[in-house]
MARGU-803102 format. One record per residue (C-alpha): residue in one letter; x, z, y; residue number from 1. Coordinates in steps of 0.02 Angstrom, whole numbers, plus 50000, padded with zeros to 5 digits. Each point is the difference from the previous one (the first is absolute). Example, Ala and Ser with C-alpha at 12.3 -4.5 7.8 and 13.67 -1.06 7.14 Angstrom:
% MARGU-803102
+---------+-------+-------+-------+-----+
: residuo :     x :     z :     y : num :
+---------+-------+-------+-------+-----+
:       a : 50615 : 50390 : 49775 :   1 :
:       s : 50069 : 49967 : 50172 :   2 :
+---------+-------+-------+-------+-----+
//
This chain:
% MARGU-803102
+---------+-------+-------+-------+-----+
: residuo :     x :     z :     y : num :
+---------+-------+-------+-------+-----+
:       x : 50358 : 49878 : 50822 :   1 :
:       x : 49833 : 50018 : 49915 :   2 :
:       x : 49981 : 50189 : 49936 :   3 :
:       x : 49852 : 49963 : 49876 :   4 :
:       x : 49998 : 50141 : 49857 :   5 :
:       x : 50060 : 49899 : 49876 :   6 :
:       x : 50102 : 50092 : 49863 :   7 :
:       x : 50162 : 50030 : 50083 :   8 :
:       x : 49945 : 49944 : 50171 :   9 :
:       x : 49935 : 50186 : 50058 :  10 :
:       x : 50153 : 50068 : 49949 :  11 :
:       x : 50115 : 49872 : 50099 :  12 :
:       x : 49900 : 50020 : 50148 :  13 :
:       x : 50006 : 50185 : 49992 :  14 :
:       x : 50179 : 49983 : 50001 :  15 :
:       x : 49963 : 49850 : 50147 :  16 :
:       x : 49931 : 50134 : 50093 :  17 :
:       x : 50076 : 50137 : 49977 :  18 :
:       x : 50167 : 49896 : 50070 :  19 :
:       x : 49917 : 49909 : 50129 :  20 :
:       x : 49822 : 49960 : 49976 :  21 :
:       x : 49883 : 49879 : 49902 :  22 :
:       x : 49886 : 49870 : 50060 :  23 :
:       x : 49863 : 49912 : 49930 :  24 :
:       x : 50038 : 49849 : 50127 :  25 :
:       x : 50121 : 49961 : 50121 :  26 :
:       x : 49974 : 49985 : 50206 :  27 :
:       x : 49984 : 49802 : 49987 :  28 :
:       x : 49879 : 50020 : 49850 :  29 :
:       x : 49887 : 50119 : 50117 :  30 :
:       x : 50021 : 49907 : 50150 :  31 :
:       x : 49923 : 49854 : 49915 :  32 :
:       x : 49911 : 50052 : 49868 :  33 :
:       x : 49851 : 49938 : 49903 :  34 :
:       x : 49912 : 50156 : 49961 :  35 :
:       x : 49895 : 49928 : 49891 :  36 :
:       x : 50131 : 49907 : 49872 :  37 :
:       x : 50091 : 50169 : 50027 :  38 :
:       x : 49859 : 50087 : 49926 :  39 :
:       x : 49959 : 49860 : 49854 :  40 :
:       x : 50185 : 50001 : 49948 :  41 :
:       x : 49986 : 50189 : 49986 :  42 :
:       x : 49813 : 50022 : 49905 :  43 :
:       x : 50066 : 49834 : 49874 :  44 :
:       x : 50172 : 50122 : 49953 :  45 :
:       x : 49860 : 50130 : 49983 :  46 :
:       x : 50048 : 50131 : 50152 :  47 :
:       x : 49904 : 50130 : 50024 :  48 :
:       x : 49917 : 49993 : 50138 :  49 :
:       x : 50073 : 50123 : 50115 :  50 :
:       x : 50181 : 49891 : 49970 :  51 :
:       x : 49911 : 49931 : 50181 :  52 :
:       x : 50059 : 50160 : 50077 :  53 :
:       x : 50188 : 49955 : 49973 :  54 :
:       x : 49976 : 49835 : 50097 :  55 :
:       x : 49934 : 50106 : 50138 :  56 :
:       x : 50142 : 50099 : 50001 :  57 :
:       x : 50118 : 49841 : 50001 :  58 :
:       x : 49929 : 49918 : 50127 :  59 :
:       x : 49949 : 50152 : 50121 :  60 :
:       x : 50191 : 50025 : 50033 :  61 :
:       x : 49988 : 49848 : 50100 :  62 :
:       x : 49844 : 50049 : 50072 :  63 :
:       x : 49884 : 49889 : 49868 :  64 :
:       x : 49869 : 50037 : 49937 :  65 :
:       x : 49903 : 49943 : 49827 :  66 :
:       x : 49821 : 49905 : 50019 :  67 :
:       x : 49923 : 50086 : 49870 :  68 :
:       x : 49861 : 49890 : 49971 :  69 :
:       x : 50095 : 49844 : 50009 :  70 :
:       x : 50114 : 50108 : 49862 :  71 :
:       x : 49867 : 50064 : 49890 :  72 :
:       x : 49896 : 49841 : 49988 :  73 :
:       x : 50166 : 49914 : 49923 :  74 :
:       x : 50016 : 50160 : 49898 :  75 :
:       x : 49835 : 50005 : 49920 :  76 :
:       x : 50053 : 49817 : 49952 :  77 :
:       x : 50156 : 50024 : 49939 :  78 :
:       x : 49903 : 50113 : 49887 :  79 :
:       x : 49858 : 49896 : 49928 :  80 :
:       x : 50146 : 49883 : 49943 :  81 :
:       x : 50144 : 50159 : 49931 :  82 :
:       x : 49843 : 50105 : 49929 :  83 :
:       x : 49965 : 49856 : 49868 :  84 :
:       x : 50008 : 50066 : 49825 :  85 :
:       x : 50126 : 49866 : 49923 :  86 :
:       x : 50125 : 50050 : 50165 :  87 :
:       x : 49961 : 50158 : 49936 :  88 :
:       x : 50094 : 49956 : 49849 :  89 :
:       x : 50138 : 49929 : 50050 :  90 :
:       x : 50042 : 50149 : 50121 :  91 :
:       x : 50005 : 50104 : 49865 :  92 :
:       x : 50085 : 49874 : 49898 :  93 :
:       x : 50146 : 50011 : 50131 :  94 :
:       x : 49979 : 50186 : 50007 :  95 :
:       x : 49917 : 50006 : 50168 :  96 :
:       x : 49910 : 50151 : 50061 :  97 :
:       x : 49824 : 49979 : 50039 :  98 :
:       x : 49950 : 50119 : 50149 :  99 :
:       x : 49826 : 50010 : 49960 : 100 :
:       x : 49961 : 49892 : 50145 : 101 :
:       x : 49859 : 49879 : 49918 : 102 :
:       x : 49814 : 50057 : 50023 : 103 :
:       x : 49825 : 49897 : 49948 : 104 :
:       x : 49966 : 49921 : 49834 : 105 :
:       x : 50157 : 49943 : 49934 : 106 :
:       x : 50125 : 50167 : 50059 : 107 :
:       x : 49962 : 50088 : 49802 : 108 :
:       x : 50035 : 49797 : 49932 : 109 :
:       x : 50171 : 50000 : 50121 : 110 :
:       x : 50040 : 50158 : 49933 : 111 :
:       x : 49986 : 49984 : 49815 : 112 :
:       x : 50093 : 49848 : 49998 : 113 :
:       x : 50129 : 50066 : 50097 : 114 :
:       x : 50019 : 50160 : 49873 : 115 :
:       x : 49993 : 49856 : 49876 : 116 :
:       x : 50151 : 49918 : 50079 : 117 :
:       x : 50088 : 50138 : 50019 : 118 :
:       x : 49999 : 50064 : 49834 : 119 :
:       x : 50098 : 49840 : 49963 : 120 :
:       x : 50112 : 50024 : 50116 : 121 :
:       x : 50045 : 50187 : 49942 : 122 :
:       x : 50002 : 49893 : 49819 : 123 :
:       x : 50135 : 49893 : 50075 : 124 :
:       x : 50101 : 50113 : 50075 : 125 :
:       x : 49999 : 50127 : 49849 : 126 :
:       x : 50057 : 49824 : 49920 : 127 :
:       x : 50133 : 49993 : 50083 : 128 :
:       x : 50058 : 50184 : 49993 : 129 :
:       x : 49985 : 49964 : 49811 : 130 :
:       x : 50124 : 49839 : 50004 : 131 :
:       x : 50133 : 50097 : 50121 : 132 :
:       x : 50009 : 50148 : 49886 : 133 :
:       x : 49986 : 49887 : 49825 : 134 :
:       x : 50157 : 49899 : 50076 : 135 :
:       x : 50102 : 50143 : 50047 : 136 :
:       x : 49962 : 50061 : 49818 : 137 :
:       x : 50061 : 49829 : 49935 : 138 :
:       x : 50154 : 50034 : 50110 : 139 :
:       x : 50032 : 50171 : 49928 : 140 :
:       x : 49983 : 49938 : 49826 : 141 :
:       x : 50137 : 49871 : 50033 : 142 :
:       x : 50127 : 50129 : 50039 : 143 :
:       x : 50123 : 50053 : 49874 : 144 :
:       x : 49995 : 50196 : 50065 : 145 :
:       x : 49840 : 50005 : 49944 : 146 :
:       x : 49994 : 50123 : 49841 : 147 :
:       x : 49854 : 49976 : 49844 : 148 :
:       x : 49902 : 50142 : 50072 : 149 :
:       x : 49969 : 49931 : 50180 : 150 :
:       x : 49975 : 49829 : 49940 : 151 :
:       x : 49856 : 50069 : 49879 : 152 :
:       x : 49938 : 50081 : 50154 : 153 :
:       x : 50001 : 49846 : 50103 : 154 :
:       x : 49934 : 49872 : 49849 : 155 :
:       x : 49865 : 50116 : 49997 : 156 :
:       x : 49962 : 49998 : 50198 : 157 :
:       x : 50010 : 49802 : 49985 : 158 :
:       x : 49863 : 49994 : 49885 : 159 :
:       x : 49889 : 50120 : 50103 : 160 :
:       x : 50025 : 49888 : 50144 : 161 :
:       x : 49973 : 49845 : 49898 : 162 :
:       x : 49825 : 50075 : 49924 : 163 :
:       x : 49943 : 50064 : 50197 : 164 :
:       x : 50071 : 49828 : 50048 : 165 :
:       x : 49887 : 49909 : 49879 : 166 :
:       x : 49849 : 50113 : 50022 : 167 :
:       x : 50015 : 49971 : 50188 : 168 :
:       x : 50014 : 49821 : 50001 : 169 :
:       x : 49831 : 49985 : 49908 : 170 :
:       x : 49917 : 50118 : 50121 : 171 :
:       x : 50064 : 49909 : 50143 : 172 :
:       x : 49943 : 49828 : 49930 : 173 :
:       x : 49827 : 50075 : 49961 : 174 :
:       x : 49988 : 50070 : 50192 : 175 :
:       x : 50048 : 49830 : 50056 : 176 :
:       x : 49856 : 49923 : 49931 : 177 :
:       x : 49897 : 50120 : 50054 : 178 :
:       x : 50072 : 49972 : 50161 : 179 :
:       x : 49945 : 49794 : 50015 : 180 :
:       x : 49821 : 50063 : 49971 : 181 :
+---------+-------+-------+-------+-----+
//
């Protein structure tokens, strides 16, 4: 089971834990482990860099220890290739978190591009939020229980949805082009 902090991932392995206990890798994995693709796969899914201190954890239950350099040297990496500014993008496209882990000349490039990408996502999923609530409208105005005064009510919440819809779609296609450059 592999415990990164991904968006519900900290929660489940809290719960992991709390019922039995949560490990970054598994006895086999530290018995034969390649410390440094460990530590690339973590720095390229943009780990901090103290996620290293869950492996040793893992493993020193069955009396394993990490080989830090061997780790870190894959790390730093994994980095160079997750702290690129267009990955940057897409992991906020996907609604990623970024963990501030990129450093040198490219982490403020990384980071705008990820805010970039991330502001369409939130787009996207207010999108959707919009389309849910616009159909259950829809569904509401087909019933016949429905009386004049609600169905005033709810023509008039369909067209504020329709105008933040349409105002929303423009911002997220201008973001998007800002995002390819």
């Amino acid at each position: 089971m592999n415990c990164g902090l991904h968006k519900y991932g900290f929660l489940f392995c809290l719960w992991i834990a709390l019922a039995g206990g949560c490990a970054s890798l598994s006895e086999d994995q530290c018995r034969h482990a390649n410390w440094y693709d460990i530590g690339f796969r973590d720095g390229l899914k943009g780990y901090r860099a103290d996620y290293v201190f869950q492996h040793g954890e893992a493993c020193a239950k069955y009396g394993i220890s990490v080989n830090r350099p061997e780790y870190s040297r894959g790390y730093e990496e994994g980095l160079k290739q997750y702290c690129i500014p267009s990955n940057g993008y897409m992991m906020g496209l996907q609604g990623q978190p970024y963990n501030g882990v990129c450093k040198g000349p490219d982490a403020d490039a990384f980071f705008r591009m990820w805010l970039k990408g991330k502001q369409v996502y939130e787009i996207e999923k207010r999108l959707r939020e919009i389309n849910v609530e616009m159909e259950e409208i829809d569904n509401s105005l087909v019933e016949t229980q429905t009386d004049r005064e609600e169905r005033r009510s709810l023509l008039s919440r369909r067209r504020e949805l329709e105008q933040e819809r349409t105002r929303l779609l423009i911002e997220k296609e201008m973001k998007s082009r800002q995002g390819d450059g």
